[in-house]
C-alpha positions in Angstrom: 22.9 13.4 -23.5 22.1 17.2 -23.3 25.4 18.3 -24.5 24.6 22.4 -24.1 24.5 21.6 -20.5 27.4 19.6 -20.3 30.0 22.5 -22.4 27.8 24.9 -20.5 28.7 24.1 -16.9 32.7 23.6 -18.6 32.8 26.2 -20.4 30.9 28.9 -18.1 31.6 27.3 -14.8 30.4 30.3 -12.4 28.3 33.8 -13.1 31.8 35.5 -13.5 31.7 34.5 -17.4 33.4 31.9 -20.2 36.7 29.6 -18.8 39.0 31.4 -21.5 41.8 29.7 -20.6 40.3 26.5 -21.8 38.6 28.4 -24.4 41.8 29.1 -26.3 43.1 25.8 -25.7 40.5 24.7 -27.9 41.0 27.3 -30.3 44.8 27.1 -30.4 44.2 23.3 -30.7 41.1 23.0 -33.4 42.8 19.6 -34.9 42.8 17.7 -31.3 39.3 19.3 -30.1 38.2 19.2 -33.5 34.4 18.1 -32.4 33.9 20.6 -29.9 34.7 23.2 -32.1 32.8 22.2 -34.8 29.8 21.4 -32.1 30.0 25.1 -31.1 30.2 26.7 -34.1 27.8 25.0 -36.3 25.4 22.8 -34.4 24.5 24.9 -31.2 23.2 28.1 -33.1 23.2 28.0 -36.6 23.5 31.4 -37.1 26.3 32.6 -34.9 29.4 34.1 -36.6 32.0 33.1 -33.7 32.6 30.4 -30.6 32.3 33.7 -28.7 29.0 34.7 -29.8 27.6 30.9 -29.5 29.2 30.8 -25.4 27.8 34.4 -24.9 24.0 33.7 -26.2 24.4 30.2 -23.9 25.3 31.7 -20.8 22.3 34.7 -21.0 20.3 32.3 -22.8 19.1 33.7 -25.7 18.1 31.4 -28.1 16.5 33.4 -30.9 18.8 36.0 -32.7 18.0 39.4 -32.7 16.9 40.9 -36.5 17.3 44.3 -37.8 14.1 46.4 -37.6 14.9 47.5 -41.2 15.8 44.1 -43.4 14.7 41.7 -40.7 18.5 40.0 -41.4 20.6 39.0 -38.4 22.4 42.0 -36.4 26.1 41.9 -35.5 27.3 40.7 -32.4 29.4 42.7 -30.6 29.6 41.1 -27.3 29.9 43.7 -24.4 27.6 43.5 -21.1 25.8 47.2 -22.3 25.4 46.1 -25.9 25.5 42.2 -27.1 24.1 43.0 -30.5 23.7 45.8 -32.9 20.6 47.6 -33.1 20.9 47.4 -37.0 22.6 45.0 -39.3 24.4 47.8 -41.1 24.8 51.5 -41.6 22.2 51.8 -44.4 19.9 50.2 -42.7 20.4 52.3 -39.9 19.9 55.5 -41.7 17.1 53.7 -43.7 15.2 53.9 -40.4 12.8 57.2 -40.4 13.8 58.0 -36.9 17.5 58.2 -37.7 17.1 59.9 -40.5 14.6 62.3 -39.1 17.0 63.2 -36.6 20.2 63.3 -38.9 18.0 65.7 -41.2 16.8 68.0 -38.3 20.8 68.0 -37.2 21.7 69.4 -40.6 18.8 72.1 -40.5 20.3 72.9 -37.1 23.8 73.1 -38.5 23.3 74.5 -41.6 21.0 77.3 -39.5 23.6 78.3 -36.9 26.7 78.5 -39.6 25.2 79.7 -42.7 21.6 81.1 -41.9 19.7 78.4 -44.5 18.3 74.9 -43.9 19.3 73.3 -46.7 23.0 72.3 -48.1 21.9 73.2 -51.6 21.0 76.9 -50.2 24.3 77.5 -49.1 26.4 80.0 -51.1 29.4 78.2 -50.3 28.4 74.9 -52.0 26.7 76.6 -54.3 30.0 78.6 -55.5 32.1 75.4 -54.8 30.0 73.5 -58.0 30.5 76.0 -59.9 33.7 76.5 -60.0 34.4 72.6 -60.0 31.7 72.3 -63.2 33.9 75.5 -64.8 37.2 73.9 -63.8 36.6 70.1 -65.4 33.7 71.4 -68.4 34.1 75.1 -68.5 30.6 76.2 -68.1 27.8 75.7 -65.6 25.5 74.6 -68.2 26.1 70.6 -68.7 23.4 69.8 -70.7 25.1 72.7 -73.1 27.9 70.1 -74.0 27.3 67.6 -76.4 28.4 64.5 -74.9 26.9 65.4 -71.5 23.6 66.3 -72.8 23.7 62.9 -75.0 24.8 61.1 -71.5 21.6 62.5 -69.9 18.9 62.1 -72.8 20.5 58.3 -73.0 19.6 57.6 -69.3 16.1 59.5 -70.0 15.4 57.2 -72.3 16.7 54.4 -70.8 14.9 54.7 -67.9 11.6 55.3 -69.8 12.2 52.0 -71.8 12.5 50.3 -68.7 9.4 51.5 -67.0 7.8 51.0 -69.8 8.6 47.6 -70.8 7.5 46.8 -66.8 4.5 48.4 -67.5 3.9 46.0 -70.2 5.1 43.0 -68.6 2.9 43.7 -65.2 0.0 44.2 -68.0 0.2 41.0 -69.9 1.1 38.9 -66.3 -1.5 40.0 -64.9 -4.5 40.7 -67.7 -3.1 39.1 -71.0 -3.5 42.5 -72.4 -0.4 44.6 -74.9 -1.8 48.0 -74.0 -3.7 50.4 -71.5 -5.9 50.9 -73.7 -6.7 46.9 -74.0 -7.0 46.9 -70.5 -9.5 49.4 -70.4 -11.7 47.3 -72.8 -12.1 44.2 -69.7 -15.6 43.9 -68.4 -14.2 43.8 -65.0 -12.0 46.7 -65.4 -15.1 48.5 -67.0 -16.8 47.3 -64.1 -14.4 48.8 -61.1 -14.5 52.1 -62.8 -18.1 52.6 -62.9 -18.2 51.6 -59.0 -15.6 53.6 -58.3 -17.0 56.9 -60.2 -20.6 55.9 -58.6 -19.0 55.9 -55.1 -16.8 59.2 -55.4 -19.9 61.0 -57.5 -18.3 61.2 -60.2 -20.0 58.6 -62.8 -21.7 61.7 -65.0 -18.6 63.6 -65.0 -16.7 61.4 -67.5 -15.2 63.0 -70.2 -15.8 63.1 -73.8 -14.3 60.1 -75.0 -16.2 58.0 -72.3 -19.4 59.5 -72.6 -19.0 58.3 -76.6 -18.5 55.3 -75.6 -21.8 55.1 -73.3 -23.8 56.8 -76.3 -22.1 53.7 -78.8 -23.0 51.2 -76.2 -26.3 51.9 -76.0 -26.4 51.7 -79.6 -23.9 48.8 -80.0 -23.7 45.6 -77.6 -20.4 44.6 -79.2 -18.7 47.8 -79.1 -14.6 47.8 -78.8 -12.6 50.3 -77.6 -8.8 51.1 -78.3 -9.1 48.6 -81.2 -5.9 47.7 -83.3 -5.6 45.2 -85.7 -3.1 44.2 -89.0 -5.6 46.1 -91.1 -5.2 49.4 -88.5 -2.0 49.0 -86.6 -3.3 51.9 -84.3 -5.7 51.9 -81.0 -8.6 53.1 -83.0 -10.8 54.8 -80.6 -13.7 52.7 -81.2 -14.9 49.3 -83.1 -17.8 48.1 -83.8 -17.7 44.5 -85.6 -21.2 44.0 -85.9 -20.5 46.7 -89.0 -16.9 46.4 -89.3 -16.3 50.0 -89.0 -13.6 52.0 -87.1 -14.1 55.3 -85.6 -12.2 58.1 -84.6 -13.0 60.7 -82.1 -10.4 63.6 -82.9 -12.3 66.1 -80.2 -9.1 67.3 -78.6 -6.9 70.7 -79.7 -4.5 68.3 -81.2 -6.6 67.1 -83.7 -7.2 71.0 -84.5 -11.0 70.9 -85.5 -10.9 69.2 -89.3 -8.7 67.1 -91.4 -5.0 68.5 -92.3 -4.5 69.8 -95.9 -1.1 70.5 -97.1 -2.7 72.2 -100.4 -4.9 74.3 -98.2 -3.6 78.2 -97.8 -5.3 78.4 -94.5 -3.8 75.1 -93.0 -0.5 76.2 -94.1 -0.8 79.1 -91.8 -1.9 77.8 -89.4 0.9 75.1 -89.3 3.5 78.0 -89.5 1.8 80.2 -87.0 2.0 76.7 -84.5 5.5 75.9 -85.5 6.4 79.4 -84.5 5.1 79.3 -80.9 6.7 75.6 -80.4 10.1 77.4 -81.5 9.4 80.1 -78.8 8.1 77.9 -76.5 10.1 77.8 -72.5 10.0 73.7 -73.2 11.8 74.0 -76.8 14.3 76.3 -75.2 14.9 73.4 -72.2 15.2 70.8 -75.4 11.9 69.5 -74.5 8.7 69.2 -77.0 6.2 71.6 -76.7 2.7 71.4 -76.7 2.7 72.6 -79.7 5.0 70.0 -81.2 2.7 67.5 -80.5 -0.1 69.2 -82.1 1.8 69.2 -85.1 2.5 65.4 -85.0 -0.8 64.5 -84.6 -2.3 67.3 -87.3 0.0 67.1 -90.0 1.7 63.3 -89.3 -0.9 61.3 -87.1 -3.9 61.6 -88.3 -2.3 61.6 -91.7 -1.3 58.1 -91.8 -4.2 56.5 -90.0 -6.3 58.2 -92.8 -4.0 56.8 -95.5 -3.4 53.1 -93.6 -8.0 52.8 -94.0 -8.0 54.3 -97.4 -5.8 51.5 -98.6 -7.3 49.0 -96.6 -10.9 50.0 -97.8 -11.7 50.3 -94.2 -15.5 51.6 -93.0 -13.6 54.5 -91.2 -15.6 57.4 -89.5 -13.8 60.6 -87.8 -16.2 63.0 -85.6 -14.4 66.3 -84.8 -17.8 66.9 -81.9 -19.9 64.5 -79.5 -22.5 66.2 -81.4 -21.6 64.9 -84.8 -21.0 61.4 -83.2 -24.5 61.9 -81.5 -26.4 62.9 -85.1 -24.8 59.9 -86.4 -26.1 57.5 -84.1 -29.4 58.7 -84.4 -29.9 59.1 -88.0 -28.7 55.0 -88.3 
């Protein structure tokens, strides 16, 4: 028994529309017409919201709800002969939608143009005034990251959010490669492999840096060469491995490394150190309570390089630094 049919030609009798009358006797009376209610609401279309909606999508027959362009969720129904759903299931997915918000943008340009000769709220001298005397009324300056607790709020969510990317980083990493560290991942055949193709098809293969072209000139050398190697003797990615004769090797080519070894007993390393601390102080970024170039060059130096020298001295590590490709280059040919 085709029971649409049957509430159908009840229910919706003529093109004129739904039988309301009986409707709300069925709705006034839900305990006596108990099936037919729950037939309607539940068993017709299982994702209308009303009896309305369900009479309504029978009588234009429209079997297949309408989704929002946006989410792809079911729209709202709002029943009128011009409009019997929303175009959208909500508000934010209707400004989600790049044409809305294309227009709602070019409308503020407009506005913003006409009343205040800028495009942009942020332009405005108005707004602009506005913050700051709200900022001067509720911290008493314009300069929140000035304020203790403010600026400890915002270097909190700084490094929150870096923990967080980071430790997605990692995640996606050993998911997806069984690898701890870029550097690990670097080391894959395969991965080794996409690069090369990638630097053959963009022309780019002999323009490699310094580090890589090291790499080449060990490989050549050394089948079983490892790169960004850490272990519990050398807890840090050593630039290069070879375990064919055990030895680690770092390539310290960079400013950072500042051309030799740090001394702390040295008069002309101690000068040096205080002529870089001095341009980190006066550095734009140490003024913004940011680190500096500078800074790091003075972690590495003086901190950095120190420990990982310490760490294979204790260890009695085979440990090789090359401040030049050319001293890495010499080496290699004179074994």
């Amino acid at each position: 028994m085709n029971y649409n049919q049957i509430l159908k030609e009840i229910l919706i009798p003529n093109k004129k529309g739904i039988n309301h009358k009986l409707l709300n006797r069925i709705l006034y009376n839900q305990n006596k017409y108990c099936n037919i209610f729950n037939y309607l609401l539940h068993k017709v279309y299982k994702d209308s919201v009303s009896i309305e909606e369900t009479l309504k999508r029978m009588q234009l027959n429209i079997d297949i709800k309408p989704l929002c362009p946006i989410c792809h969720k079911p729209v709202n129904f709002i029943g009128k002969k011009s409009k019997m759903f929303s175009k959208y299931c909500s508000t934010s997915c209707r400004a989600k939608d790049p044409k809305n918000y294309e227009k709602w943008v070019n409308g503020q340009k407009k506005f913003n143009m006409d009343n205040y000769g800028v495009k942009y709220n942020f332009q405005r001298n108005d707004i602009k005034n506005k913050r700051k005397e709200t900022l001067i009324e509720h911290y008493g300056t314009t300069k929140l990251y000035s304020i203790p607790s403010i600026k400890e709020k915002i270097d909190k969510s700084i490094k929150d959010k870096k923990e967080e990317i980071r430790n997605n980083h990692n995640k996606v990493l050993k998911e997806k490669y069984n690898v701890n560290s870029f550097g690990q991942l670097l080391t894959l055949p395969e991965i080794q492999e996409k690069i090369n193709n990638t630097k053959k098809k963009n022309g780019t293969y002999k323009k490699s840096n310094t580090e890589d072209q090291s790499y080449e000139l060990l490989k050549e050398k050394f089948e079983d060469v490892k790169r960004q190697y850490r272990s519990d003797l050398y807890p840090f990615n050593c630039d290069f491995y070879i375990p064919s004769l055990d030895i680690y090797i770092e390539c310290n080519y960079s400013q950072f490394h500042c051309s030799h070894p740090f001394n702390d007993k040295d008069d002309n390393d101690l000068k040096i150190l205080e002529e870089l601390k001095e341009k980190a102080n006066n550095s734009i970024r140490k003024q913004e309570g940011k680190k500096s170039q500078y800074d790091n060059m003075i972690y590495t130096w003086t901190d950095l390089d120190v420990r990982k020298r310490n760490i294979a001295k204790q260890n009695n590590l085979n440990y090789l630094e090359f401040w030049d490709i050319k001293e890495l280059k010499k080496w290699i040919n004179e074994l």
